[in-house]
C-alpha positions in Angstrom: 22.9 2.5 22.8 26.1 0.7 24.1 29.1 1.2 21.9 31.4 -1.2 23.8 32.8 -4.2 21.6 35.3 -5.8 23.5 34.2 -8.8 25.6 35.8 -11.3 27.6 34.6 -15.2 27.1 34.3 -17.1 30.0 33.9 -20.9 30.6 35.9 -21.3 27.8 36.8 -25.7 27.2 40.4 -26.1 28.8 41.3 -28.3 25.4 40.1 -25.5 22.9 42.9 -24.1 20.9 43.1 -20.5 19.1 42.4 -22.2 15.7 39.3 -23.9 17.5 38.0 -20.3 19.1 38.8 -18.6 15.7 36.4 -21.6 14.0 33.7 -21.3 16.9 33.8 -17.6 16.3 33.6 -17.0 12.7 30.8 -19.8 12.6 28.6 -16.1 13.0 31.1 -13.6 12.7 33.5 -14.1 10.2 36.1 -11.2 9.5 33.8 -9.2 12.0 36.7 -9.0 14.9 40.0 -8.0 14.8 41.4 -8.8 18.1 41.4 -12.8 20.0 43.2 -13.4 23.1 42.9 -17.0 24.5 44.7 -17.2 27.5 46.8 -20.5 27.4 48.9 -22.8 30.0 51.7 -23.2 28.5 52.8 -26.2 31.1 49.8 -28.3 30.3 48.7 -26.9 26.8 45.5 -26.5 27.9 43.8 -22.9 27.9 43.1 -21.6 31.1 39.2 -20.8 30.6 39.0 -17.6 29.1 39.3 -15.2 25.6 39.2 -11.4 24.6 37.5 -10.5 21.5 36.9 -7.2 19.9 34.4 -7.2 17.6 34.3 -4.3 14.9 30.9 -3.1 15.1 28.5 -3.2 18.2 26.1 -5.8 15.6 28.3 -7.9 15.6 28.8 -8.4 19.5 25.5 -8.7 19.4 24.8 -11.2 16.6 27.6 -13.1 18.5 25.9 -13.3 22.2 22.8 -13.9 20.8 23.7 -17.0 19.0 26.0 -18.5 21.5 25.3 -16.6 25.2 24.2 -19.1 27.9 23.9 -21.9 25.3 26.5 -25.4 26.1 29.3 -25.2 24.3 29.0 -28.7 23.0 33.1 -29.2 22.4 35.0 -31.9 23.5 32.6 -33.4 25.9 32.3 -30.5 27.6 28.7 -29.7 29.8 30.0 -26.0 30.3 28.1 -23.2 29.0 29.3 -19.9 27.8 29.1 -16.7 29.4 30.5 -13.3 28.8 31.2 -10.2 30.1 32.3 -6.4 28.9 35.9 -6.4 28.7 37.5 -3.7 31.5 39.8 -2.5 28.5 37.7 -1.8 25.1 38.6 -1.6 21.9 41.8 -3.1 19.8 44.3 0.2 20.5 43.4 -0.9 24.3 44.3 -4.5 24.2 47.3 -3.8 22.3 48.7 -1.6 24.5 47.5 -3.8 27.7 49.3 -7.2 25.8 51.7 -5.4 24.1 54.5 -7.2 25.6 53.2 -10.6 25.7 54.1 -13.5 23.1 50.4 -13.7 21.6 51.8 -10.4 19.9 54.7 -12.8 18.0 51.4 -14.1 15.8 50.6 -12.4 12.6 47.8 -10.0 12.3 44.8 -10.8 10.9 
């Protein structure tokens, strides 16, 4: 069985926030992840298409892609569909470390 958790989000609506992702995701896995990236522009405000999430059990990832994986993402008159793809750095110790001196660190914890 694959043990990997982290994923990276991709087609990701350029006017979906961190509060929106954080909805969209705990619509079927609340409290199940403990790390989000969204990527953000921080010229336009706009994200820049893709998110990092580590989910905390391999069940989750999975209850996750199977409710949203190829399906539109229905947002903001958006047509684009989501897609995802193992994460080359897995698990939370990895991310923090790999965006451990970016601002999206400067949030609180959940």
């Amino acid at each position: 069985m694959d043990t990997r958790t982290t994923i990276m989000i991709k087609n990701v609506p350029s006017r979906m926030t961190l509060t929106d992702m954080e909805a969209f995701i705990n619509k079927v896995c609340e409290r199940e992840y403990d790390f989000l990236y969204l990527r953000m522009d921080f010229v336009t405000g706009n994200n820049v298409g893709y998110a990092f999430v580590n989910f905390i059990e391999v069940t989750s990832l999975l209850k996750f892609l199977q409710t949203f994986l190829g399906k539109r993402w229905n947002l903001y008159s958006s047509d684009k569909v989501m897609y995802a793809a193992y994460a080359t750095y897995q698990g939370k110790a990895a991310l923090v470390t790999k965006f451990q001196n970016s601002s999206i660190l400067d949030r609180e914890e959940k």
